[in-house]
C-alpha positions as a Markdown table, in Angstrom:
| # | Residue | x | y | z |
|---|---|---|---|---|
| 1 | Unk | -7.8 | 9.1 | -2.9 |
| 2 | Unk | -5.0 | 6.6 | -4.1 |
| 3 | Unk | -3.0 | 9.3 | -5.2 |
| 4 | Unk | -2.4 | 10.0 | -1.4 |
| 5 | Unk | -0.6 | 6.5 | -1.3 |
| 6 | Unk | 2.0 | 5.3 | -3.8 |
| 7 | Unk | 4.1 | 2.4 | -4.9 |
| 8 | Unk | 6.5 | 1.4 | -2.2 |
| 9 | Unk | 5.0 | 3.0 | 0.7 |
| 10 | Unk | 4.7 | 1.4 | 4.1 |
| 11 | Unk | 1.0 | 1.1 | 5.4 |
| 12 | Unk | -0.5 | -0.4 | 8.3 |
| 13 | Unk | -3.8 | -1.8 | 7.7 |
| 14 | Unk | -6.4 | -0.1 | 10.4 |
| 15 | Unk | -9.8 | -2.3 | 9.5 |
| 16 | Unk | -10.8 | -5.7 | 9.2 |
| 17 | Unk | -9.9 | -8.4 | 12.4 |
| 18 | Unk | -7.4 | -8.3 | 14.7 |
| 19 | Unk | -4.6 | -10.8 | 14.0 |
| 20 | Unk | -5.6 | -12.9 | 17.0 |
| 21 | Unk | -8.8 | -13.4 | 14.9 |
| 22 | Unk | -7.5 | -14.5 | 12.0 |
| 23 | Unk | -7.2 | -10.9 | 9.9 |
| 24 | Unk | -4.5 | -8.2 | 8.9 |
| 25 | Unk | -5.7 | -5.4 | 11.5 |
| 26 | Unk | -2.2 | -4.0 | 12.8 |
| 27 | Unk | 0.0 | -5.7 | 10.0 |
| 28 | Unk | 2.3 | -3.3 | 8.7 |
| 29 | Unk | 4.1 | -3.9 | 4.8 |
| 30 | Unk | 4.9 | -2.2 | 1.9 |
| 31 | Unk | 2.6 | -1.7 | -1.0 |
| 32 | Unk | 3.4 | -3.6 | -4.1 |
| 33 | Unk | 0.9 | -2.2 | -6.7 |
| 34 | Unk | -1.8 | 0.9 | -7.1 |
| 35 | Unk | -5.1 | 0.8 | -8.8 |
| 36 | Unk | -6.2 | 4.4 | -8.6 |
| 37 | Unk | -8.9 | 3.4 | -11.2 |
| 38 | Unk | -10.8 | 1.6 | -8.7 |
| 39 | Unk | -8.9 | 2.4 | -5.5 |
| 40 | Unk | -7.4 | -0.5 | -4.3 |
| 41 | Unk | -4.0 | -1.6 | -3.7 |
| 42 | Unk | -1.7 | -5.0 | -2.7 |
| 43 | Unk | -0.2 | -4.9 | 0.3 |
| 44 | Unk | 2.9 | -7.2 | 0.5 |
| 45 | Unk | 2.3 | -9.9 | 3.2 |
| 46 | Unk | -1.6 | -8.7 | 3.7 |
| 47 | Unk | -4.7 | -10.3 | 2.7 |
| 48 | Unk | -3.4 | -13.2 | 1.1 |
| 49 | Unk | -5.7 | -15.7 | -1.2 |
| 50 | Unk | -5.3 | -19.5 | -2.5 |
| 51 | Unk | -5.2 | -19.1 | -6.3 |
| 52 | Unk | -6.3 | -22.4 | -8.5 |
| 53 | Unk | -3.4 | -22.4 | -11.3 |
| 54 | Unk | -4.0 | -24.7 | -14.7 |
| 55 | Unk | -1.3 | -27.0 | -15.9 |
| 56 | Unk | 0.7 | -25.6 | -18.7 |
| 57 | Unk | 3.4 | -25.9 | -19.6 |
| 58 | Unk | 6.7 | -23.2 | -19.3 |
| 59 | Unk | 9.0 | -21.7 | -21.4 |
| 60 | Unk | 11.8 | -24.8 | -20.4 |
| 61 | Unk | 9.0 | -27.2 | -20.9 |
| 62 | Unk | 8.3 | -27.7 | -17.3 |
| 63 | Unk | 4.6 | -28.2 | -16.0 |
| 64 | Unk | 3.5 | -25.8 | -13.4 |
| 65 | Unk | 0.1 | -25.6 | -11.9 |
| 66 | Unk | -2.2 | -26.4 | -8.9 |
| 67 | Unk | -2.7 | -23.9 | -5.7 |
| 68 | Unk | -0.8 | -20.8 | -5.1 |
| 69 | Unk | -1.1 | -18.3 | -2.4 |
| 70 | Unk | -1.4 | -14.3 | -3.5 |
| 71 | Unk | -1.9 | -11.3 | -2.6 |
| 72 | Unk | -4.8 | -9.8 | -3.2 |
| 73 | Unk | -6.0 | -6.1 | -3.5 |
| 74 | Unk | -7.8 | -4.1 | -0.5 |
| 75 | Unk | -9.2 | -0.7 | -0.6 |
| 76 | Unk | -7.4 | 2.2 | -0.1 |
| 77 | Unk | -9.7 | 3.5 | 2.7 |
| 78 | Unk | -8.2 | 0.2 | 4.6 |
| 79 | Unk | -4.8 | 1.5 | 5.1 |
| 80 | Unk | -2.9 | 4.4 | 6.6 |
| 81 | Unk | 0.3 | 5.5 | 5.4 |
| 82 | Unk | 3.2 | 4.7 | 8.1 |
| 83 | Unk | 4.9 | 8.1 | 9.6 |
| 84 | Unk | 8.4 | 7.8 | 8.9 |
| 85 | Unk | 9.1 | 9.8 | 12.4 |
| 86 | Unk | 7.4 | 7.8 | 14.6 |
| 87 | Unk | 6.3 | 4.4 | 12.8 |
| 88 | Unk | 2.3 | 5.0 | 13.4 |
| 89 | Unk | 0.0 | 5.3 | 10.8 |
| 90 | Unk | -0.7 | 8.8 | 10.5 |
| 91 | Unk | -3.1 | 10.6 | 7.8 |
| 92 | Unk | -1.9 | 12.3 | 4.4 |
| 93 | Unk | -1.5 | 16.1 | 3.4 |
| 94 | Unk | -0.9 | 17.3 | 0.3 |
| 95 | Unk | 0.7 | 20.9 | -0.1 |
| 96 | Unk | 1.8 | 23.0 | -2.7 |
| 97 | Unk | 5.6 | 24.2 | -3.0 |
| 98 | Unk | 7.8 | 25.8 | -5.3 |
| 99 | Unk | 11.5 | 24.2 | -6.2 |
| 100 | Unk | 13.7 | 25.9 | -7.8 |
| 101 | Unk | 15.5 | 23.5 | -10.5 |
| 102 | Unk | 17.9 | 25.2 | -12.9 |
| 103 | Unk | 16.8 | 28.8 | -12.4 |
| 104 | Unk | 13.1 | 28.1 | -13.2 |
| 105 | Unk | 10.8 | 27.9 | -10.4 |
| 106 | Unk | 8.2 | 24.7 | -10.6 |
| 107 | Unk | 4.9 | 24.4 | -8.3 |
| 108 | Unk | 5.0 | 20.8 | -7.0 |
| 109 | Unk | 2.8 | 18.7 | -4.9 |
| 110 | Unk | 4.6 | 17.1 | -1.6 |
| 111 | Unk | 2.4 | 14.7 | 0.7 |
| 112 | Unk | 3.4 | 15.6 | 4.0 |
| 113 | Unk | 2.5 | 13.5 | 7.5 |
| 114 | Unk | -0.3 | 15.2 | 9.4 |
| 115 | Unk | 0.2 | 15.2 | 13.0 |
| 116 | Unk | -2.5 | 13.2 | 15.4 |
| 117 | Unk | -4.4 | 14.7 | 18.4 |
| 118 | Unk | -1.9 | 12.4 | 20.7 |
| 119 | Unk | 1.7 | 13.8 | 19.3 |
| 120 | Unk | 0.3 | 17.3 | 19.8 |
């Protein structure tokens, strides 16, 4: 299911609370990592979490630690990918075409926006 959304795609998040309640329903960014291994992905400016950070010490001897806010992964099934035609999240086909590259013919996969009931 991840392979429908990749690395640098612009999702909307469609579950979880409404912004006015606190949550990411309706927040829109672009997705900073994939882990198709257990289907969840980080969202740039979603779901963010305080993480506790030990003091150690840097490279140029400088101490860095105490509480930094992250990103944190959600599930796939939490997002829809952003139609590039009209800016709504839209669902994600997957067809089969042929390109020609050099004279050789090559059968690719291309996701593709589905249409909704409403742009009909």
């Amino acid at each position: 299911m991840a392979a429908k959304i990749k690395k640098g795609d612009l999702v909307e998040v469609i579950s979880g609370p409404t912004q006015e309640r606190g949550g990411y329903r309706g927040k829109q960014g672009r997705v900073i990592e994939v882990f198709t291994e257990t289907d969840r992905l980080v969202v740039e400016g979603v779901n963010y979490v305080t993480k506790h950070v030990r003091v150690g010490q840097s490279d140029r001897g400088a101490k860095e630690g105490g509480l930094e806010t992250v990103e944190a992964p959600i599930h796939v099934s939490n997002v829809a990918l952003i139609d590039p035609s009209t800016k709504k999240p839209t669902r994600v086909g997957i067809r089969v075409e042929e390109i020609e590259k050099d004279g050789k013919k090559k059968t690719v996969r291309v996701r593709y926006a589905k249409k909704s009931g409403k742009d009909l």
